[in-house]
C-alpha positions in Angstrom: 95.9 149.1 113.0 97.1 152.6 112.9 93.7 153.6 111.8 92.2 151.9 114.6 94.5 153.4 116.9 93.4 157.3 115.5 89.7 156.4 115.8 90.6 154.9 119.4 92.3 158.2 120.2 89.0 160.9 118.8 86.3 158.2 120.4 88.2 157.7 123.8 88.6 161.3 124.5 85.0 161.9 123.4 83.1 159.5 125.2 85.1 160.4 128.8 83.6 163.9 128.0 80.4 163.0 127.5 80.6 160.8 130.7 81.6 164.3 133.0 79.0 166.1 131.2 76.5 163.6 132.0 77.6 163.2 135.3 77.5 167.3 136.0 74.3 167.4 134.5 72.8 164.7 136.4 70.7 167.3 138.7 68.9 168.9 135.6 67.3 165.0 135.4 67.1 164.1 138.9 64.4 167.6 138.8 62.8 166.9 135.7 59.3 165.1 135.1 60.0 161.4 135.1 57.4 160.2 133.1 59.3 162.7 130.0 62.0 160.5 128.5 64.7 163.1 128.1 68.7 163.7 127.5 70.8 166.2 128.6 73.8 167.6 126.0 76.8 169.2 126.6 75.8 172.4 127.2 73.2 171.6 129.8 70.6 171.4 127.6 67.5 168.9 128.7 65.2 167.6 125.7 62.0 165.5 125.8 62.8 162.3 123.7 59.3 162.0 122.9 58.6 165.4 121.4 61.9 167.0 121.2 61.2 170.0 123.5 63.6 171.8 125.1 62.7 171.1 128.7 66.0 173.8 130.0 67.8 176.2 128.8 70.2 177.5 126.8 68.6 175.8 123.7 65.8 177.8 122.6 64.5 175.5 119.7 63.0 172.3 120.3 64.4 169.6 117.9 62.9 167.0 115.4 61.8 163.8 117.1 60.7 160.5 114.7 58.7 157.6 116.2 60.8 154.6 116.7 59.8 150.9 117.6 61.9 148.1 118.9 61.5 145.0 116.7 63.3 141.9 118.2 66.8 143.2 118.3 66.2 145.6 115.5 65.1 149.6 115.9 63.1 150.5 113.3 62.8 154.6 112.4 60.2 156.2 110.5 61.5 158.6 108.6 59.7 161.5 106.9 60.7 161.5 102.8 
């Protein structure tokens, strides 16, 4: 229980500050192209899902994207070895 209770403590924390970030960032998505699937990050950064470009600033590198299919209820990765 006490573990649960730590990881309940980091998590909550985290996922009200992704929540504000999201929410302040919301104008970077409401201007973007909406047929690019993208996500904003902390810092304000937007990225294509699809390719991983960096869409905004401050990022300056894009970042890997892999090609991912929905199977049922399973989401299958492919993975580069």
């Amino acid at each position: 229980m006490t573990n649960s209770k730590q990881i309940a403590g980091l998590i909550g924390p985290t996922l009200i500050g992704l929540s504000i970030s999201e929410a302040m960032n919301l104008h970077l998505l409401a201007t973007s192209n909406a047929n690019l699937p993208s996500v904003v990050y902390l810092n304000g950064t937007l990225f294509n899902l699809k390719t991983g470009a960096v869409l905004t600033p401050p990022a300056q590198r894009n970042v890997k994207s892999f090609p991912v299919r929905i199977v049922g209820t399973d989401v299958e990765v492919a993975i580069e070895e």
